[in-house]
KOLDRENKE-994490 format. One record per residue: residue in one letter; x, y, z of N, C-alpha, C in turn. Coordinates in pm, whole numbers. Layout:
# residues N
<rec aa="a" n_c1="X" n_c2="Y" n_c3="Z" ca_c1="X" ca_c2="Y" ca_c3="Z" c_c1="X" c_c2="Y" c_c3="Z"/>
...
//
This chain:
# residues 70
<rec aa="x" n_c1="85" n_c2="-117" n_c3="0" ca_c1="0" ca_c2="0" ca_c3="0" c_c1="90" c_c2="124" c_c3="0"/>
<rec aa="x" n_c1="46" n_c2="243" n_c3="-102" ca_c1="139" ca_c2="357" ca_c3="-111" c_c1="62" c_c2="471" c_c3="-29"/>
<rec aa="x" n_c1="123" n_c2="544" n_c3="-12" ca_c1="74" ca_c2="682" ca_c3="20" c_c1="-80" c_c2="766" c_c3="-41"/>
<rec aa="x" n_c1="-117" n_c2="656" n_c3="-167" ca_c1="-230" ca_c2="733" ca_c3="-203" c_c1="-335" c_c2="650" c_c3="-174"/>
<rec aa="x" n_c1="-280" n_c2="523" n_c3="-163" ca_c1="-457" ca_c2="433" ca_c3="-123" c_c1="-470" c_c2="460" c_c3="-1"/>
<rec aa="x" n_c1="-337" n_c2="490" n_c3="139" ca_c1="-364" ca_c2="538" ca_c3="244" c_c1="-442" c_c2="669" c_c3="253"/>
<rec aa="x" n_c1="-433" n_c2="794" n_c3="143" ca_c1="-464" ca_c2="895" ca_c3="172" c_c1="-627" c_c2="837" c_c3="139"/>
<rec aa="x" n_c1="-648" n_c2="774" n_c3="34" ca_c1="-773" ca_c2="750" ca_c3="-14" c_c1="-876" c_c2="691" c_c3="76"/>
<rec aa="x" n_c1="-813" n_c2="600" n_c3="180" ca_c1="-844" ca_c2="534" ca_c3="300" c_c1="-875" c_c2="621" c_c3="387"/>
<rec aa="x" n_c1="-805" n_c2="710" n_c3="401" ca_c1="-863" ca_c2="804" ca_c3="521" c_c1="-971" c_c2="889" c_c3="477"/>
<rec aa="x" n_c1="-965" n_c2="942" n_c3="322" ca_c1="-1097" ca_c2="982" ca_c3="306" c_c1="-1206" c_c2="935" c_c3="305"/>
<rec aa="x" n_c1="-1203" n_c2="816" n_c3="232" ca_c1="-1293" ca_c2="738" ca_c3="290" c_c1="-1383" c_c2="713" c_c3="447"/>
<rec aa="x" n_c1="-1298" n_c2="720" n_c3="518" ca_c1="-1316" ca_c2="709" ca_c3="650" c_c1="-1385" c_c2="840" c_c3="651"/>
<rec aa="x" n_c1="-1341" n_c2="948" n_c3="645" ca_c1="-1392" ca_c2="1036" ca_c3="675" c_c1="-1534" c_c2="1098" c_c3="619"/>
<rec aa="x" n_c1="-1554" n_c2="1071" n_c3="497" ca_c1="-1670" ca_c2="1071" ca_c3="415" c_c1="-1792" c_c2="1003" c_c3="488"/>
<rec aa="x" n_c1="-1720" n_c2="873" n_c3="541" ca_c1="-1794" ca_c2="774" ca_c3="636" c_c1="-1855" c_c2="854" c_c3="716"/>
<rec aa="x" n_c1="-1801" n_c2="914" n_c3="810" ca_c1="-1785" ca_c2="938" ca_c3="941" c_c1="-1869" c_c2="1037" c_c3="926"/>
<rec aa="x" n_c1="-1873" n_c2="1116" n_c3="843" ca_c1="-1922" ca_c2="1242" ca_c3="857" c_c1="-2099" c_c2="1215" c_c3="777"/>
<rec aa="x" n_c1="-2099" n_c2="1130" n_c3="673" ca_c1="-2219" ca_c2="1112" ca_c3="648" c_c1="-2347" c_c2="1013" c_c3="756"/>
<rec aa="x" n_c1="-2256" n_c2="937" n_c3="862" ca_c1="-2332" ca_c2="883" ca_c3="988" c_c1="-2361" c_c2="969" c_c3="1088"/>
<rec aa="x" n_c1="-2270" n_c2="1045" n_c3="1111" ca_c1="-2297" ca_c2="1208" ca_c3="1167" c_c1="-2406" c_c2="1304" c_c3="1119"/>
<rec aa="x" n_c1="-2466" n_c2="1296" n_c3="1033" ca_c1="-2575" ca_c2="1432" ca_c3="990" c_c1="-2658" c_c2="1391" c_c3="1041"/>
<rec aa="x" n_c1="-2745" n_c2="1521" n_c3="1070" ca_c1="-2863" ca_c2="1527" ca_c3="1137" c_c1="-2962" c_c2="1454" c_c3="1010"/>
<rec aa="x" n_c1="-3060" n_c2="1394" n_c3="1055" ca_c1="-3189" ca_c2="1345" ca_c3="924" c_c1="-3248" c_c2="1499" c_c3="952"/>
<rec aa="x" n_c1="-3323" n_c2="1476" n_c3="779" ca_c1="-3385" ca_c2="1584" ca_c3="733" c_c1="-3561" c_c2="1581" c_c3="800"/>
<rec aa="x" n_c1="-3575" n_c2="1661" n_c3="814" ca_c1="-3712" ca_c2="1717" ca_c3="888" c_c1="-3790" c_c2="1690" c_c3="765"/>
<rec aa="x" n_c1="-3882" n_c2="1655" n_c3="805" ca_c1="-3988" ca_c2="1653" ca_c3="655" c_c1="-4175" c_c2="1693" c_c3="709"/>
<rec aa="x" n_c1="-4223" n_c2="1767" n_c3="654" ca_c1="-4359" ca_c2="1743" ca_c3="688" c_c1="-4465" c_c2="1602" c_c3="598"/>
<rec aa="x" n_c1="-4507" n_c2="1526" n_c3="704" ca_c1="-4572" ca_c2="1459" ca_c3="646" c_c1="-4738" c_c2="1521" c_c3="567"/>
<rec aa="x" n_c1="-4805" n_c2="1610" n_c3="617" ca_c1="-4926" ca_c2="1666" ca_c3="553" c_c1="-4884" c_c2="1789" c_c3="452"/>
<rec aa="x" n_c1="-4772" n_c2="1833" n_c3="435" ca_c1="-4783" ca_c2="1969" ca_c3="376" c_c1="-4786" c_c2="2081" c_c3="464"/>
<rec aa="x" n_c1="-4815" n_c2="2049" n_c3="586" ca_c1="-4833" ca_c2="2169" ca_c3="680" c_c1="-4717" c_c2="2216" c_c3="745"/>
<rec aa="x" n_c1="-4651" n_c2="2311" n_c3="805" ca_c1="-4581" ca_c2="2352" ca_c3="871" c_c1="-4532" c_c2="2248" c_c3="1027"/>
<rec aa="x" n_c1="-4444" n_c2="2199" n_c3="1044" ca_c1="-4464" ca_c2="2064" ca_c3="1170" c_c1="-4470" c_c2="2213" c_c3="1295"/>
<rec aa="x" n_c1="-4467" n_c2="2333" n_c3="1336" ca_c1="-4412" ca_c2="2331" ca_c3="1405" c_c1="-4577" c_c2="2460" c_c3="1472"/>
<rec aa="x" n_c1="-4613" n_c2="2546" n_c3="1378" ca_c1="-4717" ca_c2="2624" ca_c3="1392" c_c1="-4870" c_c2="2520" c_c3="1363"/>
<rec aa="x" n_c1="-4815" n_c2="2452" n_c3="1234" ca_c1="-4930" ca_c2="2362" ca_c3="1173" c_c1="-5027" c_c2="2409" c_c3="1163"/>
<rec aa="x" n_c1="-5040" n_c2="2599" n_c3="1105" ca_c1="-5138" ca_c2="2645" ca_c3="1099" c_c1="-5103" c_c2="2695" c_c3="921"/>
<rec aa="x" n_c1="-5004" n_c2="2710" n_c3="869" ca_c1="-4935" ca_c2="2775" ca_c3="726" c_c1="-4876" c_c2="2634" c_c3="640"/>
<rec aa="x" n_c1="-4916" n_c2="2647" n_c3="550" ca_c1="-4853" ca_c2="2544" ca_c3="427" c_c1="-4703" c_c2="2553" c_c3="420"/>
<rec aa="x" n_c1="-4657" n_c2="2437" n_c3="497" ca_c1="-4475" ca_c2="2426" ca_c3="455" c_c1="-4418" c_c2="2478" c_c3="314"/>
<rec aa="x" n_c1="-4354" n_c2="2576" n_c3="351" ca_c1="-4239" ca_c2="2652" ca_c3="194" c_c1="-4235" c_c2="2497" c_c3="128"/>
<rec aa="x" n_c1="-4212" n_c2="2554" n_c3="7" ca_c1="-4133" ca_c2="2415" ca_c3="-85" c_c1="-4014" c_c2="2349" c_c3="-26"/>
<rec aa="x" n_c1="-3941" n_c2="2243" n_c3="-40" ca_c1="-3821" ca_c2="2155" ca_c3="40" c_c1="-3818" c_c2="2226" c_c3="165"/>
<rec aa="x" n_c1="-3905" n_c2="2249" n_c3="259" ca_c1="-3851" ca_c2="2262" ca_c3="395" c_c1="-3978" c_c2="2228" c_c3="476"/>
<rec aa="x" n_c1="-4034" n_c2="2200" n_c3="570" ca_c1="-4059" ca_c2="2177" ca_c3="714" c_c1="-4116" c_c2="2294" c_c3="764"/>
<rec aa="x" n_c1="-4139" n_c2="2390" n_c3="715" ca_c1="-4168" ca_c2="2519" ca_c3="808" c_c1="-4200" c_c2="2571" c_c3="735"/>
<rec aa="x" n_c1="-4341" n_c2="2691" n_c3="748" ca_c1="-4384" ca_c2="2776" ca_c3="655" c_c1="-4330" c_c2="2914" c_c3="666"/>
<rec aa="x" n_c1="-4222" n_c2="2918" n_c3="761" ca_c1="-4173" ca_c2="3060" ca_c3="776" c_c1="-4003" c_c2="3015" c_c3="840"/>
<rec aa="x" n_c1="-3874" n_c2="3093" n_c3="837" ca_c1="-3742" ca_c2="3071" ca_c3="894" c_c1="-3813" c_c2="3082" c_c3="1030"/>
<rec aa="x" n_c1="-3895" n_c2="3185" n_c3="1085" ca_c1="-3918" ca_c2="3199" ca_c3="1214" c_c1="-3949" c_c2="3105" c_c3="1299"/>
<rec aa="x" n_c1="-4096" n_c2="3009" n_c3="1203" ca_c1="-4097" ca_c2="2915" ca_c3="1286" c_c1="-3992" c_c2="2779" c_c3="1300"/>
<rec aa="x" n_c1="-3886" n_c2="2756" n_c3="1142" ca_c1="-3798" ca_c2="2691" ca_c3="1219" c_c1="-3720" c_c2="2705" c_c3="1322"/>
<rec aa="x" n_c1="-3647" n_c2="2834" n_c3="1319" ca_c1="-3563" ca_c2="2891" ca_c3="1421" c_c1="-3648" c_c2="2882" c_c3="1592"/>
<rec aa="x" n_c1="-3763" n_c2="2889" n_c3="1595" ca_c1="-3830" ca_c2="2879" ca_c3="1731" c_c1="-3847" c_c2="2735" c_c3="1733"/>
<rec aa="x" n_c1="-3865" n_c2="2629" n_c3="1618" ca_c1="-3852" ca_c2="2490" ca_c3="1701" c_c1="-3744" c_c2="2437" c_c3="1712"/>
<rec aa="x" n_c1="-3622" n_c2="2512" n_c3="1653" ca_c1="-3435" ca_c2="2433" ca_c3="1669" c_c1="-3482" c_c2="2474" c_c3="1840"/>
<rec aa="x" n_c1="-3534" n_c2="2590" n_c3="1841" ca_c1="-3498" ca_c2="2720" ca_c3="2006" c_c1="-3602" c_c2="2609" c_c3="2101"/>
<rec aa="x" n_c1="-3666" n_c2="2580" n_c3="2080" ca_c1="-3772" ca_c2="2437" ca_c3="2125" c_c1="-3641" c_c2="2336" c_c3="2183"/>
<rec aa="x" n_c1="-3614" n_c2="2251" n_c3="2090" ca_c1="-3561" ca_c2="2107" ca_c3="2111" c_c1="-3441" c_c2="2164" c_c3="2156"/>
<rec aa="x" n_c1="-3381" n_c2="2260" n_c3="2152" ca_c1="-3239" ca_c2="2288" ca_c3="2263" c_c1="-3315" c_c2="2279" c_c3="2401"/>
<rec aa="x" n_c1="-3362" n_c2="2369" n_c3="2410" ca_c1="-3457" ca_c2="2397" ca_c3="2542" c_c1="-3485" c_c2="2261" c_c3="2562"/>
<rec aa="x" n_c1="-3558" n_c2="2147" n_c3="2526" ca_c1="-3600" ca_c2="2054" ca_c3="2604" c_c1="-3518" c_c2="1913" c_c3="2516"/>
<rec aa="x" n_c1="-3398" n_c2="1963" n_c3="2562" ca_c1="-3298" ca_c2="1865" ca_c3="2508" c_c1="-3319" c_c2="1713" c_c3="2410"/>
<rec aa="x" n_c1="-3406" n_c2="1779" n_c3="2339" ca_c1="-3432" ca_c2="1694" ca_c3="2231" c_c1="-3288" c_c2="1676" c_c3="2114"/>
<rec aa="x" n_c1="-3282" n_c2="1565" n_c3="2037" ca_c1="-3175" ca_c2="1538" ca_c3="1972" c_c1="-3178" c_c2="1518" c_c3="1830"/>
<rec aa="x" n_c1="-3295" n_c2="1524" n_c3="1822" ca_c1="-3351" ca_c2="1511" ca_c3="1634" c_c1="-3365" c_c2="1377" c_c3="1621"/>
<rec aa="x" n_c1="-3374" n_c2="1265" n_c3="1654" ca_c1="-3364" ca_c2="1112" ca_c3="1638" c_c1="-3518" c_c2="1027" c_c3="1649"/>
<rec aa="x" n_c1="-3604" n_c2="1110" n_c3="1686" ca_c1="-3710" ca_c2="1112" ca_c3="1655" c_c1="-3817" c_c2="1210" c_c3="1598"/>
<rec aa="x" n_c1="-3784" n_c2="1288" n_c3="1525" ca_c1="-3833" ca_c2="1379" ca_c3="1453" c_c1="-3948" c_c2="1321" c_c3="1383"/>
//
């Protein structure tokens, strides 16, 4: 083994590592906003406004939630 399948190895690893590491993506199951559930979720996001995401990240810090059941 040379110096580049090692380097390739560690990226690897790291690619690994870091894609078991991300948070899962939030999704609304109805279309609705998960967090007001009163406004139609924006297109690709979970929330019908930044505000109300930013107040449910400000939520699950507060009650030490971890995203693993979202």
């Amino acid at each position: 083994m040379d110096i580049i399948d090692s380097a390739n190895e560690l990226e690897q690893l790291h690619i690994k590592a870091a894609l078991s590491n991300r948070q899962s993506v939030i999704k609304s199951i109805n279309g609705m906003c998960i967090w007001c559930e009163e406004m139609p979720a924006a297109p690709n996001s979970a929330y019908c406004s930044k505000d109300c995401g930013d107040d449910y990240e400000k939520y699950k810090r507060k009650n030490g939630w971890d995203g693993k059941y979202d």
